[in-house]
C-alpha positions as CSV (number, residue, x, y, z in Angstrom):
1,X,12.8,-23.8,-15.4
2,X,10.5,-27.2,-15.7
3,X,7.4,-27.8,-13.6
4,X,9.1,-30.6,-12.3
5,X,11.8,-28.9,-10.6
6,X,9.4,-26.3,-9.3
7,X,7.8,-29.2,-7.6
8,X,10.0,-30.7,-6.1
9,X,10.8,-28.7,-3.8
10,X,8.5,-25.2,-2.0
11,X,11.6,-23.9,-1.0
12,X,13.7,-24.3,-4.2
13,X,10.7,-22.9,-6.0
14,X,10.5,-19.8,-3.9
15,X,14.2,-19.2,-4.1
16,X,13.9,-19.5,-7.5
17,X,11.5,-16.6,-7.9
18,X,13.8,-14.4,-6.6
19,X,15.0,-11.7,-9.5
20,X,15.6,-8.3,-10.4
21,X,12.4,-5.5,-11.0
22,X,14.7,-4.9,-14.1
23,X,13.1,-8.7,-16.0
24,X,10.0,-6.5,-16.8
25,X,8.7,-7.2,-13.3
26,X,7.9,-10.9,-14.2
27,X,9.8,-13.9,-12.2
28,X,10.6,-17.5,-13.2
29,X,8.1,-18.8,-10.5
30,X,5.2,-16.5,-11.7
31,X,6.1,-17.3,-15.5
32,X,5.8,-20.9,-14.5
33,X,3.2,-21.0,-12.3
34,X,-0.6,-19.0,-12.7
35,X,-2.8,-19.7,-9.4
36,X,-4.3,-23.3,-10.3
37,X,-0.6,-24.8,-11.3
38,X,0.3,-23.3,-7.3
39,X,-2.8,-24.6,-5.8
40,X,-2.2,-28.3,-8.0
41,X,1.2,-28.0,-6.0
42,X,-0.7,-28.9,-2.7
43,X,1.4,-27.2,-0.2
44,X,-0.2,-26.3,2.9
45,X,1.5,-24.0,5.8
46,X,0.0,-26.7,8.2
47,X,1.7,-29.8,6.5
48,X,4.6,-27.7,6.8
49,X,5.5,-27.2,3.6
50,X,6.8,-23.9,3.9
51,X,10.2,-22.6,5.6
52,X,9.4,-20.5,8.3
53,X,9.4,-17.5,9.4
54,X,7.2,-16.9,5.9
55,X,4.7,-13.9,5.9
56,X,1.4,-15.1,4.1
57,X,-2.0,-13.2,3.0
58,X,-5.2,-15.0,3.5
59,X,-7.1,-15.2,-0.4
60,X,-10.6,-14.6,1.6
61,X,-9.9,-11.3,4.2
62,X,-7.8,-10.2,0.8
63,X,-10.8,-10.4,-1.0
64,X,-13.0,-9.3,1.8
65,X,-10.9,-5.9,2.2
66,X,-11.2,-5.5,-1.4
67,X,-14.7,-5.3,-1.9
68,X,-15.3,-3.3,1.5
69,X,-13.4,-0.3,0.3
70,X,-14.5,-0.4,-3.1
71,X,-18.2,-0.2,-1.9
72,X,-17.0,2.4,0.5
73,X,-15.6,4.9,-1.8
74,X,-18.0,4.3,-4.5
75,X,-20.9,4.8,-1.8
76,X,-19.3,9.1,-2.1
77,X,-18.9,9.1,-6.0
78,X,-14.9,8.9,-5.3
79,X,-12.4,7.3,-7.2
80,X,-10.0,4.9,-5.7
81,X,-6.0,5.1,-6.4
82,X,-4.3,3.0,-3.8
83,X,-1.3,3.5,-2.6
84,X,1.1,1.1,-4.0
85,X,3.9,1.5,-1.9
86,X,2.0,-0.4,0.3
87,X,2.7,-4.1,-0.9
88,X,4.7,-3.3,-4.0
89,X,3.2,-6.5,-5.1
90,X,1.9,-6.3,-8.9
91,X,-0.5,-8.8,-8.5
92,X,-2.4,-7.1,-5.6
93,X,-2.0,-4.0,-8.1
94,X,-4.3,-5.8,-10.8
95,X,-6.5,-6.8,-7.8
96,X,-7.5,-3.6,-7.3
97,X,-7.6,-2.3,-10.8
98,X,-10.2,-5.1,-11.6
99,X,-12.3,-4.1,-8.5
100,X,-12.5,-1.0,-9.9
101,X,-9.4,1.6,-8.9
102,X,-9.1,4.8,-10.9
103,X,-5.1,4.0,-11.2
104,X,-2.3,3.0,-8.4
105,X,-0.7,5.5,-6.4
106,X,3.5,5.2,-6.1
107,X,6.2,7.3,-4.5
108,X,9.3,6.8,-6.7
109,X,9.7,6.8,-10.1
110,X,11.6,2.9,-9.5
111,X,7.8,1.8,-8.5
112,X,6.3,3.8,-11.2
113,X,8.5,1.8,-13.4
114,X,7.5,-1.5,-11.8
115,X,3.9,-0.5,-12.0
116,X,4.2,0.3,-15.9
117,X,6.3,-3.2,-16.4
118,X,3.3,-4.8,-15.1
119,X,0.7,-3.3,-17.0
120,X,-0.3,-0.7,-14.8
121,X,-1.7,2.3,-17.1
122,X,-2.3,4.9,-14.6
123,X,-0.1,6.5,-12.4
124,X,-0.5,9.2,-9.6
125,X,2.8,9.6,-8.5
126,X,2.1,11.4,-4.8
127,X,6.0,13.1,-4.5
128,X,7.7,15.5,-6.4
129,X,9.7,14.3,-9.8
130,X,13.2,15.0,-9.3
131,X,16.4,14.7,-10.7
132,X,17.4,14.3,-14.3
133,X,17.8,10.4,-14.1
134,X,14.5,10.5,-12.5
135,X,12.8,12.7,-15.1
136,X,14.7,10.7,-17.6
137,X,12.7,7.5,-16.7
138,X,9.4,9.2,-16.5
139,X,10.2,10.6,-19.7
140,X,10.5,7.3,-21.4
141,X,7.5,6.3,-20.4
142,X,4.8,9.0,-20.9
143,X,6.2,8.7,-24.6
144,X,3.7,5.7,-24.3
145,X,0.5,7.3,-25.2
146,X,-1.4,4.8,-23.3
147,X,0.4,5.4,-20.4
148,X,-1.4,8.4,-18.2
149,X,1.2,9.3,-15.3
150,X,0.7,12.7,-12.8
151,X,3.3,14.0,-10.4
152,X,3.2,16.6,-8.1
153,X,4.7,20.2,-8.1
154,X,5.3,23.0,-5.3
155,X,7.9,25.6,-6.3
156,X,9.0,28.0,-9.3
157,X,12.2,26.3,-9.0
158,X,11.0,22.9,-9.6
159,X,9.1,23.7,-12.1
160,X,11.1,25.9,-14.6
161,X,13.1,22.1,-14.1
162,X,10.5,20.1,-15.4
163,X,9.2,22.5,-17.8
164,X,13.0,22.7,-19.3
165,X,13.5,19.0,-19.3
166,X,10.5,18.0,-20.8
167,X,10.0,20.8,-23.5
168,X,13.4,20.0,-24.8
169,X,11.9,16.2,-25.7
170,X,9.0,17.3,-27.1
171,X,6.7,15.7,-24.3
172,X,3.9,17.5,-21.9
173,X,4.0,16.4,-18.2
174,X,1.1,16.0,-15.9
175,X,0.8,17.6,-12.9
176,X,-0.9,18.5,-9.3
177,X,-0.7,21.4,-7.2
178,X,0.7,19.9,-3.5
179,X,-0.4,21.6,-0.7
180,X,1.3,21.5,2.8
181,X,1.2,22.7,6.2
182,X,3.3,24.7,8.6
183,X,5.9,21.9,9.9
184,X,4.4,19.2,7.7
185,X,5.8,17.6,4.2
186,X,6.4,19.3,1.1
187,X,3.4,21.2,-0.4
188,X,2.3,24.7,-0.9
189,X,2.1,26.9,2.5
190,X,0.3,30.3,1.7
191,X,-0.4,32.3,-0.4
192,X,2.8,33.8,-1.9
193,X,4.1,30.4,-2.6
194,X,0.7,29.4,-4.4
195,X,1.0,32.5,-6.7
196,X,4.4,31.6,-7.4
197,X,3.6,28.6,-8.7
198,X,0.6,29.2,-10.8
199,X,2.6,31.7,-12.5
200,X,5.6,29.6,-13.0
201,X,3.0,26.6,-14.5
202,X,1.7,29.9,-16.9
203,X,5.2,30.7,-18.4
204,X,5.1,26.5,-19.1
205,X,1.5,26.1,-20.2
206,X,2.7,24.0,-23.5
207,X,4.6,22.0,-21.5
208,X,3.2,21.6,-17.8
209,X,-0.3,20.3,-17.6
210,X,-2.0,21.5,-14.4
211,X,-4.2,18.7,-13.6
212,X,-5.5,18.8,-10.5
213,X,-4.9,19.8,-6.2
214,X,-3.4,17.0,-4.3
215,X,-3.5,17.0,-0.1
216,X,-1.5,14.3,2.6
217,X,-3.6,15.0,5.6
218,X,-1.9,12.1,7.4
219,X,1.0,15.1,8.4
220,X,-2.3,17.2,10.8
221,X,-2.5,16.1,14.1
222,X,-5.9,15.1,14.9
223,X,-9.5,15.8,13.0
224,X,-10.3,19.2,13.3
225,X,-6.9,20.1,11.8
226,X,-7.7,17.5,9.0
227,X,-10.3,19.2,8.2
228,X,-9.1,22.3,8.3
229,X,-6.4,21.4,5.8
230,X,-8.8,19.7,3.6
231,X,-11.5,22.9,3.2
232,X,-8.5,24.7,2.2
233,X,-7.7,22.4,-0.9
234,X,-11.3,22.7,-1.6
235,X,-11.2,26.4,-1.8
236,X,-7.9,26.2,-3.7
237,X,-9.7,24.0,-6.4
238,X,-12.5,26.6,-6.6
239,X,-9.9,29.4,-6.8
240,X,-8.1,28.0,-9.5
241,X,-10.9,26.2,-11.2
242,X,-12.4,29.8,-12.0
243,X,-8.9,31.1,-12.9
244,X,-9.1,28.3,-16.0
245,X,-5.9,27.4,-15.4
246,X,-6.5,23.8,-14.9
247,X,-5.9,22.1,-18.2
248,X,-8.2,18.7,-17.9
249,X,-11.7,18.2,-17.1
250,X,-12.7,16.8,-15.3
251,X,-10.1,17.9,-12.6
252,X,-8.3,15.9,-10.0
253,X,-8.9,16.3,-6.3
254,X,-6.8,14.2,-4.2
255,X,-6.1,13.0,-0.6
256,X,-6.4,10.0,1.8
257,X,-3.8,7.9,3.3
258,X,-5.0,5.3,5.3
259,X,-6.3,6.8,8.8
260,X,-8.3,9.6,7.7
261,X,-9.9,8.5,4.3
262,X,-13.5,8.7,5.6
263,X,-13.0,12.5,6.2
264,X,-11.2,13.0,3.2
265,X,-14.2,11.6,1.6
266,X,-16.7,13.0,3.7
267,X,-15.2,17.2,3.2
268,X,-14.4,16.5,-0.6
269,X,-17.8,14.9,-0.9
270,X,-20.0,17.7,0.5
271,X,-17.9,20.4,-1.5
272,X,-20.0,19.7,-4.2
273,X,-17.9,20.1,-7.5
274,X,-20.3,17.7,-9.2
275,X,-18.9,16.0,-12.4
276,X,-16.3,19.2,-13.0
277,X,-13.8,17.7,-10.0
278,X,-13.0,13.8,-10.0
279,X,-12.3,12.7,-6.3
280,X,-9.3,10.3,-6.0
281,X,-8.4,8.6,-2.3
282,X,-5.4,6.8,-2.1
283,X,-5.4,4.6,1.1
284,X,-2.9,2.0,0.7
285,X,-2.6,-0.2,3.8
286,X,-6.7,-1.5,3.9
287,X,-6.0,-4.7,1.7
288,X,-4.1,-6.2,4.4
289,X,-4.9,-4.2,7.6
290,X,-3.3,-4.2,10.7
291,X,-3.7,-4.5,14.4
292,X,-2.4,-1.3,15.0
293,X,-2.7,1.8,14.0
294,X,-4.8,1.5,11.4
295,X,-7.3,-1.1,13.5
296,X,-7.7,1.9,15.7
297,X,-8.8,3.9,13.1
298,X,-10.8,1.6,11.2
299,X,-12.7,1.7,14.7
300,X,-13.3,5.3,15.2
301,X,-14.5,5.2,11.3
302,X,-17.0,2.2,11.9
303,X,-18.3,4.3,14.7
304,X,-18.3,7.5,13.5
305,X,-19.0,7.1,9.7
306,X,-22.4,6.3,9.0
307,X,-21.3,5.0,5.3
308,X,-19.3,2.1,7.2
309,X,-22.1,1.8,9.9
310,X,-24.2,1.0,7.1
311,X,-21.7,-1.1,5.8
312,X,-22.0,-4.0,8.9
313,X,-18.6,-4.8,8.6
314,X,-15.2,-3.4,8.6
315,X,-11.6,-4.2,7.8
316,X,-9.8,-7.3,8.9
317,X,-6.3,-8.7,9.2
318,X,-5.2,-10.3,6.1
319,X,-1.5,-10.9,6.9
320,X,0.5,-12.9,9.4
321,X,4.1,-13.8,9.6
322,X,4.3,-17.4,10.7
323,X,7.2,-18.5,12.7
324,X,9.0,-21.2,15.3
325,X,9.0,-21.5,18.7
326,X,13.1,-22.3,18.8
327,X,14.0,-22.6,22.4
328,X,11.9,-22.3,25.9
329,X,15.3,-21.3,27.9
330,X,13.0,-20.3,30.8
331,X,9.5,-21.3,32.2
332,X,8.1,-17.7,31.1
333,X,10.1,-17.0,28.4
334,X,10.0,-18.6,24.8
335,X,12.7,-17.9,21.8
336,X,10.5,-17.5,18.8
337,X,12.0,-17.1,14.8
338,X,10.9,-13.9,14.2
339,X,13.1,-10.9,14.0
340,X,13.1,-7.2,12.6
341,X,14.1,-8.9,9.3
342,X,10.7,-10.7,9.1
343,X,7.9,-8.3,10.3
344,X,7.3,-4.6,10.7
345,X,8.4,-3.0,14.6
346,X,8.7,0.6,14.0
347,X,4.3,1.0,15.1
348,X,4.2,-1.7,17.5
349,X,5.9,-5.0,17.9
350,X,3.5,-8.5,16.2
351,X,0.8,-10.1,18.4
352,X,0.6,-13.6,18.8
353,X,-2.7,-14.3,17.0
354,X,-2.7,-18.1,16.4
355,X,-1.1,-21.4,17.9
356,X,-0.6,-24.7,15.9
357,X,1.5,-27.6,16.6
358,X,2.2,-29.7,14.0
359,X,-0.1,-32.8,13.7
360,X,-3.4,-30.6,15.4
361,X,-5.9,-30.3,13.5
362,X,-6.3,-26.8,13.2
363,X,-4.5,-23.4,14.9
364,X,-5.9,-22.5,18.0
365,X,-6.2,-18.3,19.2
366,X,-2.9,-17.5,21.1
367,X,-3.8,-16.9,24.6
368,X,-4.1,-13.0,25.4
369,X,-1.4,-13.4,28.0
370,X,1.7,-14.0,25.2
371,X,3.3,-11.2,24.4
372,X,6.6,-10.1,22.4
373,X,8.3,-8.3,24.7
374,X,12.0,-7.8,22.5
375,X,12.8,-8.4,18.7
376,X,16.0,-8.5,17.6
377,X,17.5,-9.6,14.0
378,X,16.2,-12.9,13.6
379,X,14.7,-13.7,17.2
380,X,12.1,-12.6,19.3
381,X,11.6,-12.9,22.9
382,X,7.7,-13.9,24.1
383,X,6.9,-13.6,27.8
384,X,4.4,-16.9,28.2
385,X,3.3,-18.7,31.8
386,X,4.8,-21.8,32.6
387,X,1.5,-23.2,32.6
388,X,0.9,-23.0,29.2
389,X,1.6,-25.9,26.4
390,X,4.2,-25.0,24.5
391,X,7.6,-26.4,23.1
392,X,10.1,-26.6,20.4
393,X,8.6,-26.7,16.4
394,X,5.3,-25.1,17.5
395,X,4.2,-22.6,15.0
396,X,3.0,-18.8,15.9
397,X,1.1,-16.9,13.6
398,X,1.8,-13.2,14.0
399,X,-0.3,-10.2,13.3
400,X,1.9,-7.2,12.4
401,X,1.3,-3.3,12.7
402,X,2.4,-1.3,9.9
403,X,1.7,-3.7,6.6
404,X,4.4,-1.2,4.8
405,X,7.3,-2.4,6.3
406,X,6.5,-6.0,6.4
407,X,5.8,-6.2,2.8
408,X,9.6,-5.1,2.5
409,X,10.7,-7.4,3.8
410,X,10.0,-10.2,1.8
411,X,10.2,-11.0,-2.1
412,X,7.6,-13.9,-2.0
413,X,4.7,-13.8,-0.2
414,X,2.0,-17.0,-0.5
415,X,-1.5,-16.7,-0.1
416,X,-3.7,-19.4,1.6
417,X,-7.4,-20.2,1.6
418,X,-9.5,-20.9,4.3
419,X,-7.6,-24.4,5.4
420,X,-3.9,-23.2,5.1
421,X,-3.3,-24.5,1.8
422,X,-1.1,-22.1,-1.0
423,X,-3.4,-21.3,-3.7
424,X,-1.0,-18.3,-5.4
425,X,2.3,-16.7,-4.9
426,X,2.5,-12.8,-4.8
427,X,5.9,-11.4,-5.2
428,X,7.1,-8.0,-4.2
429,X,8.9,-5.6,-6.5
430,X,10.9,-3.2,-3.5
């Protein structure tokens, strides 16, 4: 594809990006285009250069969320490992590795193998490795020797699975002990199960590599049972630590999505394993934010935590879903284009954040009173007065709640600078 026809048109180069995770992760746009050739493009959101609804980061809050979490963690000697599943976005990936992340946490082995097609040397996958197709792929890969990958393990069952599989090809697979809770995920629940496992990982010593303990606190139900849960993987990693049956050093202690990191950091912190345990948190969701969930927690942390009260700042919104108002069919009701196929709804429908009408000079703050009220597939309903100054082609910039599953939801994703202007391209790898 020429830089000509990539210029001629933001639209035809954005559909032109589109391809399949299987083209080692790497589309025709990025392969034409690094960050100056987009920004020498001189499209700007305002101008309206882009088709809308598009879902855009912001290159400053990005980088602002970047460093604040970075300077968090490294304030408790703690490794960072985001959580990848997140954006699925291989550029944001080599973001964080550059500020300093331990690795990139994934789910799936399909995002492992995106991760790895990208460059990405260090894997903690946070689920169980499955299925023969699944251990297959895995299998391929850890043949890389500079390719470190960890899954996690919390049966007999499974692993007299893996330890088959993978002793038959010659290879040693890295694992964590996964702890659960009554009702919760998967993961260890007492002590029977625990035993069962250890002595299932003995039997497959040469094969099995116990690496580590691995927590999801996000399953407990409010602090105290947090930490609760995470004093008992502590006490694990002591247990089992003096049992030598952990076969790295240092070992791997891991926990933290993205509500109660702070604790996670806090408990692990003060356990005081020294340079013998390495602490990895995995919050995924801080790059971007939100203005739900995760803005509520982000303000019981910079109240609470005296790390981030130290800190003078916090998190911030770095991703909106701009749209058109369509039709005003009644004086307190406007037909916006933004549906469920755009933006995130399952934590909380998007907030009008910012208003522009083509030809302003700059987006104004929405005025508290709008408010979605009803999303369908492509259109969303906002209750506004019939006072206010609205019509047809004005454009709304959303915040969202839950960046997960508005990162889905699109395969290109351009990032602006502080006056709206496209200065890269991300793309998504789902």
């Amino acid at each position: 594809m020429s830089q000509a026809k990539v210029q001629s048109s933001p639209a035809e180069a954005l559909n032109h990006s589109m391809v399949s995770p299987l083209d080692k992760g790497i589309g025709p746009l990025e392969r034409a285009l690094g960050a100056e050739q987009v920004a020498s493009l001189g499209w700007n959101l305002l101008k309206e250069d882009l088709s809308l609804p598009a879902a855009v980061l912001y290159r400053d809050k990005l980088e602002h969320n970047l460093r604040w979490m970075q300077q968090f963690i490294d304030a408790y000697g703690a490794r960072l490992a985001p959580h990848g599943k997140t954006t699925m976005a291989p550029r944001l990936f080599q973001m964080q590795l550059e500020a300093g992340a331990w690795g990139i946490t994934l789910a799936t082995v399909q995002q492992t193998m995106v991760a790895y097609h990208h460059g990405v040397r260090r894997v903690l996958m946070a689920n169980q490795l499955v299925g023969r197709q699944n251990m297959a792929a895995i299998a391929r890969l850890v043949e890389d020797p500079g390719f470190s990958f960890y899954s996690l393990v919390d049966s007999a069952e499974l692993i007299e699975q893996l330890g088959a599989f993978f002793s038959a090809r010659g290879l040693r697979l890295q694992v964590l002990l996964e702890l659960g809770t009554m009702g919760g995920r998967s993961g260890i629940r007492d002590e029977a199960q625990l035993e069962s496992v250890l002595a299932a990982l003995s039997r497959w010593r040469e094969t099995i590599a116990l690496c580590g303990v691995e927590v999801y606190e996000g399953i407990c139900s409010d602090e105290a049972a947090v930490r609760t849960f995470l004093e008992r993987a502590v006490d694990v990693t002591r247990r089992v630590s003096g049992e030598k049956r952990f076969e790295q050093q240092p070992i791997l202690l891991s926990g933290a999505g993205s509500i109660w990191y702070d604790v996670v950091a806090e408990v692990f912190s003060a356990a005081g394993f020294g340079k013998s345990v390495e602490i990895i948190l995995r919050p995924g969701c801080y790059l971007t934010h939100d203005v739900g969930a995760y803005r509520q927690a982000q303000a019981r942390i910079l109240e609470h935590n005296p790390v981030a009260r130290r800190m003078h700042s916090g998190l911030i919104p770095a991703l909106h879903v701009w749209a058109y108002v369509h039709s005003i069919p009644e004086p307190e009701v406007a037909i916006v284009g933004l549906g469920r196929r755009d933006a995130a709804f399952d934590s909380g429908l998007p907030t009008p954040a910012l208003h522009f009408r083509p030809g302003d000079q700059a987006p104004a703050p929405a005025p508290s009173h709008w408010t979605l009220t009803k999303i369908m597939d492509q259109h969303a309903y906002l209750k506004v007065s019939s006072q206010d100054r609205l019509r047809p082609g004005d454009m709304i910039g959303f915040d969202i709640s839950h960046p997960c599953l508005t990162f889905d939801k699109w395969r290109v994703l351009p990032v602006l600078d502080g006056e709206y202007r496209v200065v890269d391209v991300v793309q998504t790898f789902f």
